[in-house]
C-alpha positions as a printed Julia matrix, in Angstrom:
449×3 Matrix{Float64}:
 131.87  199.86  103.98
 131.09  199.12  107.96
 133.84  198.24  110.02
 133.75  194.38  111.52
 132.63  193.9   115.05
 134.07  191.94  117.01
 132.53  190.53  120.74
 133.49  192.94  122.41
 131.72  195.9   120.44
 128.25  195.06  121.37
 126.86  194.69  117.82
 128.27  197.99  116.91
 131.15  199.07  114.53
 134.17  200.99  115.35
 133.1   204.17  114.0
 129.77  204.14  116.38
 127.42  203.48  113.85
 124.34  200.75  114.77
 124.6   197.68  112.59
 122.12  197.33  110.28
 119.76  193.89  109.31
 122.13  192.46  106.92
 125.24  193.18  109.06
 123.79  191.86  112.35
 123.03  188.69  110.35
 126.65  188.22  108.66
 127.73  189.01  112.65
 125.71  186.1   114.3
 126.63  184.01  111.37
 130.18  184.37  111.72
 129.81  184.15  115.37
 128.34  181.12  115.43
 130.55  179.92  113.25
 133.59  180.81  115.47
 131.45  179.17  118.37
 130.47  175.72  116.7
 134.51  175.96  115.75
 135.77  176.27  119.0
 133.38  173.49  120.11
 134.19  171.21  117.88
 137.59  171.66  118.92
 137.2   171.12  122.73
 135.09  167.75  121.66
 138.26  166.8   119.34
 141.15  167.73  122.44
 138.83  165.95  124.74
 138.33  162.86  122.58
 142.3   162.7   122.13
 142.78  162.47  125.51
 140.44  160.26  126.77
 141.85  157.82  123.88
 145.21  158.11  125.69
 143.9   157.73  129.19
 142.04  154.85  128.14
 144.9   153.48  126.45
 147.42  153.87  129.12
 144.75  152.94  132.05
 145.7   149.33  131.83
 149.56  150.09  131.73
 149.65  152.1   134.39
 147.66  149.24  136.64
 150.35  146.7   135.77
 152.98  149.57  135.93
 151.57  150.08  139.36
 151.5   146.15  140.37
 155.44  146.11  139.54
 156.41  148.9   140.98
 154.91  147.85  144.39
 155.99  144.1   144.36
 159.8   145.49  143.3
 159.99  148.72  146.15
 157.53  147.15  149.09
 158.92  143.81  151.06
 155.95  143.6   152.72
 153.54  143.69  149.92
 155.97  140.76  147.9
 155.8   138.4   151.08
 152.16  138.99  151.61
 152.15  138.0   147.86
 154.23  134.73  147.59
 153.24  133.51  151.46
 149.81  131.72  150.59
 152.07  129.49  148.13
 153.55  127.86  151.46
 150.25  126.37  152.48
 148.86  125.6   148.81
 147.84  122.01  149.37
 149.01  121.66  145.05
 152.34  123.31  146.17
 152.72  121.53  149.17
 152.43  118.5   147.3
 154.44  119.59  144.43
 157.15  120.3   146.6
 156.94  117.11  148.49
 157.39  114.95  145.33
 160.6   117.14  144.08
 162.26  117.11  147.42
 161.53  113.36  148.03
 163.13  112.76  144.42
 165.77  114.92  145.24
 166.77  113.2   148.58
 166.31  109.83  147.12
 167.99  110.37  143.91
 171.46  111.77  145.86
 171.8   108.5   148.12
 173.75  105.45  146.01
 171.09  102.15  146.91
 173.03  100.04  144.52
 176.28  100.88  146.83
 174.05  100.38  149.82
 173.52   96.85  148.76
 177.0    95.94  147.17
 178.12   97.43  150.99
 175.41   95.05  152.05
 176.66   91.81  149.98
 180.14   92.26  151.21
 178.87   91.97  154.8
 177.05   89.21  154.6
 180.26   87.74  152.55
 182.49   88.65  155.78
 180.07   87.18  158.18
 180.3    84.04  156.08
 176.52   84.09  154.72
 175.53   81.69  152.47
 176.31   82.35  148.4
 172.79   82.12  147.69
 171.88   84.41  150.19
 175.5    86.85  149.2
 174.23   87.09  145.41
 170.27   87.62  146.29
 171.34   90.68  148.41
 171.5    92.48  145.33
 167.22   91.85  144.74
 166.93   94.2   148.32
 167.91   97.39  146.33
 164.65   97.89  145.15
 162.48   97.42  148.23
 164.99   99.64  149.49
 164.45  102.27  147.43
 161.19  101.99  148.54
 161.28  102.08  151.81
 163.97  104.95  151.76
 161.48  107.08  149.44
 158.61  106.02  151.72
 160.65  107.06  154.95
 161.72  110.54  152.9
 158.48  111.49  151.99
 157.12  110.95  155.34
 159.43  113.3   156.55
 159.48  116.11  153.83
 155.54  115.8   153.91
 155.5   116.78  157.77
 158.21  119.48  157.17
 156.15  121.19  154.15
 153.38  121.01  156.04
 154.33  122.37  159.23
 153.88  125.74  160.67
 157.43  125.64  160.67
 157.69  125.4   157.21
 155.71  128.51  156.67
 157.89  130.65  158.64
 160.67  129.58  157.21
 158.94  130.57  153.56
 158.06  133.71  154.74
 161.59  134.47  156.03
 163.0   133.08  153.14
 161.07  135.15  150.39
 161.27  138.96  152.88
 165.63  138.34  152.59
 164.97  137.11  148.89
 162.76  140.12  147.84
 165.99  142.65  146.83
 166.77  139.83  144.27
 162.98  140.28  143.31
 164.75  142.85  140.71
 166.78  140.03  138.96
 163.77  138.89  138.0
 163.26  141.86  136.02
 166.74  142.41  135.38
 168.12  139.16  134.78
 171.34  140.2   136.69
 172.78  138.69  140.15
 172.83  135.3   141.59
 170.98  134.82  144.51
 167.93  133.5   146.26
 165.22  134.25  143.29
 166.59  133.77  140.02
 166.11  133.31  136.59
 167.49  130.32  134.73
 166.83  130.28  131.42
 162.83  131.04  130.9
 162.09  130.03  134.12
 162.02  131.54  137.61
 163.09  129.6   140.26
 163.36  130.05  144.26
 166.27  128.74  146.52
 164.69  126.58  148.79
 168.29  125.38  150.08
 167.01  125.84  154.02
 164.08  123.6   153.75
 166.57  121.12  152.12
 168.92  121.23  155.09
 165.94  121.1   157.61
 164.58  117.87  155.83
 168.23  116.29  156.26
 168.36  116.81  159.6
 165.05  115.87  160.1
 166.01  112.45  158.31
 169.37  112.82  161.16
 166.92  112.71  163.75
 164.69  110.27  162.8
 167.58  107.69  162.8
 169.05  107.85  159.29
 172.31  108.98  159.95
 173.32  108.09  156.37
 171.06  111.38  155.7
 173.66  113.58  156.75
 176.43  112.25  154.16
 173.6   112.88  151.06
 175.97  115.65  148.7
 173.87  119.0   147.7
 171.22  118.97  145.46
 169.81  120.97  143.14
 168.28  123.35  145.62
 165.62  125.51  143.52
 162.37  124.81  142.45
 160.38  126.53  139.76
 157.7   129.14  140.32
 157.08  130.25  136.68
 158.23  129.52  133.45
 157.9   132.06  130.84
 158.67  132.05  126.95
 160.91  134.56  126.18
 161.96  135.62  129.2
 164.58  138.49  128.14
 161.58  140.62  126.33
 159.21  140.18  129.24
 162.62  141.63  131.95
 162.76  144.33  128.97
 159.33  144.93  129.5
 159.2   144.25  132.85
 162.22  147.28  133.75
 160.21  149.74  131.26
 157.19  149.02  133.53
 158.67  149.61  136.49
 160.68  152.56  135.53
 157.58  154.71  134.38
 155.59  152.64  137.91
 154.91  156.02  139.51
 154.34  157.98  136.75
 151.75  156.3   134.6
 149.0   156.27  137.12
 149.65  159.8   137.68
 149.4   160.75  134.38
 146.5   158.42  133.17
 144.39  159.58  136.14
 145.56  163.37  134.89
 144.93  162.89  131.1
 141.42  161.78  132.39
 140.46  165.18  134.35
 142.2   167.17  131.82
 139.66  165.67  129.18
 136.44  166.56  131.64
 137.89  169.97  131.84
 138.39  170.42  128.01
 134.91  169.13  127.12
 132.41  171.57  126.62
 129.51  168.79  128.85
 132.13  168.27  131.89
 129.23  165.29  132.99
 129.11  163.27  129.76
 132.54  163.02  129.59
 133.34  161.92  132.93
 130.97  159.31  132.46
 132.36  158.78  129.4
 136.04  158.6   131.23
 134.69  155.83  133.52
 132.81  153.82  131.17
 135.98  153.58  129.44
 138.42  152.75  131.93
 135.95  150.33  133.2
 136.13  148.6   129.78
 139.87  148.71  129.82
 139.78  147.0   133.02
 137.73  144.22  131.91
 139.94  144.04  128.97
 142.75  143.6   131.31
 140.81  140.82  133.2
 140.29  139.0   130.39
 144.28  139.82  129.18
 144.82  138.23  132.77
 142.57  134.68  131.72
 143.83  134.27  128.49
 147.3   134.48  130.0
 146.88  131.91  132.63
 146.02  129.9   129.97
 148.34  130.41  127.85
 150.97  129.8   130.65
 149.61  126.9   131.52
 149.6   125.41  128.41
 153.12  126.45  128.5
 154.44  124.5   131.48
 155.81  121.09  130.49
 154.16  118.54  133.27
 157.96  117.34  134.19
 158.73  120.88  135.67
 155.66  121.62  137.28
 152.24  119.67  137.47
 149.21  121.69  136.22
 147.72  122.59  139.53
 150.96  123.59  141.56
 151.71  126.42  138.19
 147.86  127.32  138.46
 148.05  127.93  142.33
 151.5   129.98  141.86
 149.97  131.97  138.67
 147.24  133.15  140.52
 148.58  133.38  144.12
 151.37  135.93  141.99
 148.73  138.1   140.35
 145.99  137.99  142.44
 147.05  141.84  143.82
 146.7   142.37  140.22
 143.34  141.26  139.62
 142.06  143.1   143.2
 144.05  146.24  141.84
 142.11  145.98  138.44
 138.54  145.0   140.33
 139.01  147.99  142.06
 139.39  150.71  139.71
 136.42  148.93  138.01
 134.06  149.11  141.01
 135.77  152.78  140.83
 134.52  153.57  137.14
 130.74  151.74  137.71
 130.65  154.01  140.73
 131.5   157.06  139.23
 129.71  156.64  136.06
 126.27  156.26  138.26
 127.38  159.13  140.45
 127.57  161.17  136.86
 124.36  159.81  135.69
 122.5   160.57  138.77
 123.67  164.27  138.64
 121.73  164.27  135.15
 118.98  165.68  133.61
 117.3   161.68  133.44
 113.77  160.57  134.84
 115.22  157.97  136.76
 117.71  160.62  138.14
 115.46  162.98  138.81
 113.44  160.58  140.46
 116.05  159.49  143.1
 116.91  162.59  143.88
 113.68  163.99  144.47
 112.74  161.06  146.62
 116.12  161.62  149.14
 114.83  165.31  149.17
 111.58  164.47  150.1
 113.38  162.15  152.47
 115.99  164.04  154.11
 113.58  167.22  154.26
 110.97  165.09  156.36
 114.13  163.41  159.1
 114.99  166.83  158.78
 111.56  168.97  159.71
 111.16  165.75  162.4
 114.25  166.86  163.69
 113.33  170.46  164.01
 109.7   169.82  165.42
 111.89  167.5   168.09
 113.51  170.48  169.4
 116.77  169.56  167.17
 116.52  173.03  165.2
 119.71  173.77  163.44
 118.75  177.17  162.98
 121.39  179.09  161.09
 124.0   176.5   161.01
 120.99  174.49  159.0
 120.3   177.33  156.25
 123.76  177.74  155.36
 124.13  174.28  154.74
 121.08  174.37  152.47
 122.46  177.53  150.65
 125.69  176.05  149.76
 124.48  172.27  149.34
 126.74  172.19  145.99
 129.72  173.17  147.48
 129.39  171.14  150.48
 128.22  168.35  148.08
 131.27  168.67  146.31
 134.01  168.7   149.33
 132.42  165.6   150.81
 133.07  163.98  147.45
 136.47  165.06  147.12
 136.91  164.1   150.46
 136.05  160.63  150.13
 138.17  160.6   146.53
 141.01  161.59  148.34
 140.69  158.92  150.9
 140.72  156.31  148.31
 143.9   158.06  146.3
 146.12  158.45  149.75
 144.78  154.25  150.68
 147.51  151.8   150.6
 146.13  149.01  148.15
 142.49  150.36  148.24
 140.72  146.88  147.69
 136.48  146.47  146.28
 135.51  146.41  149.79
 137.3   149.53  150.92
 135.92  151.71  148.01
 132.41  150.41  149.37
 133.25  151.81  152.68
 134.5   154.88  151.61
 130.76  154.76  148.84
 128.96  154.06  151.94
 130.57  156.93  154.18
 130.53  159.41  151.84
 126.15  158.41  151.02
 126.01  158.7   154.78
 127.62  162.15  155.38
 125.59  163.41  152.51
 122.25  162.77  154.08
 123.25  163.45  157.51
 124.02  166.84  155.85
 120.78  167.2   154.24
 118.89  166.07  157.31
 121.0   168.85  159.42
 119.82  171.65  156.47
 116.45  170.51  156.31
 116.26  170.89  160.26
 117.42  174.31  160.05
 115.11  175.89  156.9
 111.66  175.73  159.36
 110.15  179.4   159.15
 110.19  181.33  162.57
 106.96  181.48  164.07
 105.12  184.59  163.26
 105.31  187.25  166.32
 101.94  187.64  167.94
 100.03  191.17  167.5
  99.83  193.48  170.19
  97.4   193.36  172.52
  94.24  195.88  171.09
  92.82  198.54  173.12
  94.47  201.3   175.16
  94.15  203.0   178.55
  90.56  204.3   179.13
């Protein structure tokens, strides 16, 4: 019986001999089969990891949001600062100070100090026992006078500064959020985070000083916090909250590489990067409507007497709007590169565009060249390697967008609409340079006579 061939032997077996009819058959047969095998495989690895990528896509977002708000100062005050001139806030704020103040001075000792003067100064009785009726109006006027103040304190420029300073030396105690541990500005107490707003306290006493109410500076401390989110459960979400932040670097990293890995393993490298997008981009809708149904949820969560509805909205979304940018982002990311994969296809409406921008470049570009602009030799290289140079521009422009700080929608259209432009300018410059030299003119005819 014939030896087996293998793929390297040509069709022949090892002894020399030329397969015959039957044994060429059983060869192409069991080659196929090895070939449909290995495919099938590569489809199978591919599909595995683009289920993980997908999977982890959202994670690592979130993992990413975390990380940055725990490690960058900057990026946590930009976050929390809007919050100081949040007309709901503002007003929010205004009510609990106001109570605050109020609540700390003794009226009814006010007015039985009040009754025992009049007593001295020999008042009437009438008038000694009806002194009591003033604590009321009083009150009034005190939490009138009090609110006045704390209203143009809040919503001073002043104010603002002092939030912003406030929140940059509070943001190492950012991580007791997450950890639960220490005691300082931001804290959690219980299953809700609070902020120490003790300077804004002592600014609207002296304020109160200076505005004549000298009594203002005897008022004992106060509760000096106020809420910024409550949140059931609180020790799972820290739990959660440190696992997200220790695996912050790494998840983006290895979502992103689980992604190319897949597109490498797949046997059509353009289906499943389009594949890769349209499925992060799902994910990231998925985590925008994750992001709704939360708010909602936390919301509903909020008991009025803590916060009032539209002071937790405002701080809910002022804290995870980076969040939602960050997640808009990689979407406008996978719609861009999903179109970018489709165009490079073998569809009529692909082919179409991409015929048209040849037609397009190549008639700038032979304008160019009839202009005097002739790129000569420069020109034809470009149009011999237009897939490489394709290719670096692209990775170029991906690059930019991986090494950007906080890439937002807006920058990854800039860095879209720079990367469009440098590809036509380039086809423009190769069309300029592919005009054939003019022919050389004959030689004159005749000779000598």
């Amino acid at each position: 019986m014939a030896a087996s061939a293998g793929p390297g032997d040509h069709g022949a077996p090892r002894d020399g001999r030329p397969l015959n009819a039957a044994e060429r058959e059983e060869y192409e047969r069991l080659r196929g089969a090895a070939a449909l095998h290995h495919r099938r495989l590569r489809y199978a690895s591919a599909s595995v990891l683009l289920i993980v990528a997908f999977l982890l896509a959202p994670l690592a977002v979130v993992a990413a949001w975390v990380n940055n708000e725990v490690t960058d100062t900057g990026r946590y005050v930009q976050t929390v600062a809007p919050l100081a001139s949040d007309p709901a806030v503002q007003n929010a704020l205004t009510d609990r100070l106001t109570n605050r103040v109020v609540d700390a001075v003794d009226v009814p000792a006010l007015t039985a100090s009040l009754a025992k003067a009049l007593d001295r100064a020999g008042a009437p009785p009438l008038v000694v026992d009806h002194s009591q009726a003033l604590a009321e109006p009083l009150k009034n006027a005190l939490t009138g006078a009090v609110r006045t103040v704390v209203t143009k304190v809040v919503k001073s420029g002043e104010f603002r500064d002092v939030w912003r300073s406030a929140n940059r030396v509070a943001h190492a105690n950012v991580v007791n959020v997450l950890t639960g541990e220490g005691n300082r500005a931001m804290q959690a107490k219980g299953d809700t985070i609070v902020l120490n707003i003790g300077t804004v306290v002592d600014h609207v006493k002296q304020r109160l000083v200076d505005h004549g109410y000298r009594a203002a500076a005897k008022i004992p401390d106060i509760d000096k916090t106020i809420p910024l989110l409550q949140v059931d459960k609180l020790n799972k979400a820290q739990s959660a909250m440190r696992l997200l932040d220790i695996v912050g670097n790494w998840l983006p990293v290895t979502a992103i590489g689980l992604a190319a890995l897949a597109v490498w393993a797949a046997p059509a490298h353009r289906v499943a990067l389009m594949t890769a997008a349209i499925g992060v981009g799902v994910m990231m809708v998925a985590l925008l409507i994750g992001l709704a149904v939360a708010r909602q949820v936390y919301l509903d969560s909020v008991p009025p007497t803590t916060l009032p509805r539209n002071a937790a909205a405002a701080i809910y979304d002022t804290l995870v709007r980076f969040l939602r940018l960050s997640t808009r982002t990689v979407l406008v990311v996978a719609v861009i590169t999903a179109l970018a994969g489709y165009l490079y296809g073998p569809g009529r409406g692909a082919r179409f565009l991409r015929a048209a921008i040849a037609r397009g470049t190549g008639a700038a570009g032979r304008a160019l060249a009839r202009a005097g602009w002739d790129t000569g030799a420069f020109g034809r290289r470009l149009a011999a390697r237009r897939r490489w140079t394709t290719g670096v521009v692209i990775a170029a422009g991906a690059l930019t967008l991986f090494l950007w700080n906080y890439p937002t929608p807006g920058v990854v259209a800039l860095v879209l609409g720079l990367v469009v432009l440098v590809l036509i300018l380039l086809g423009i410059l190769a069309a300029a340079g592919t005009r054939a030299p003019p022919a050389a003119a004959p030689p004159p005819s005749g000779g000598a006579r």
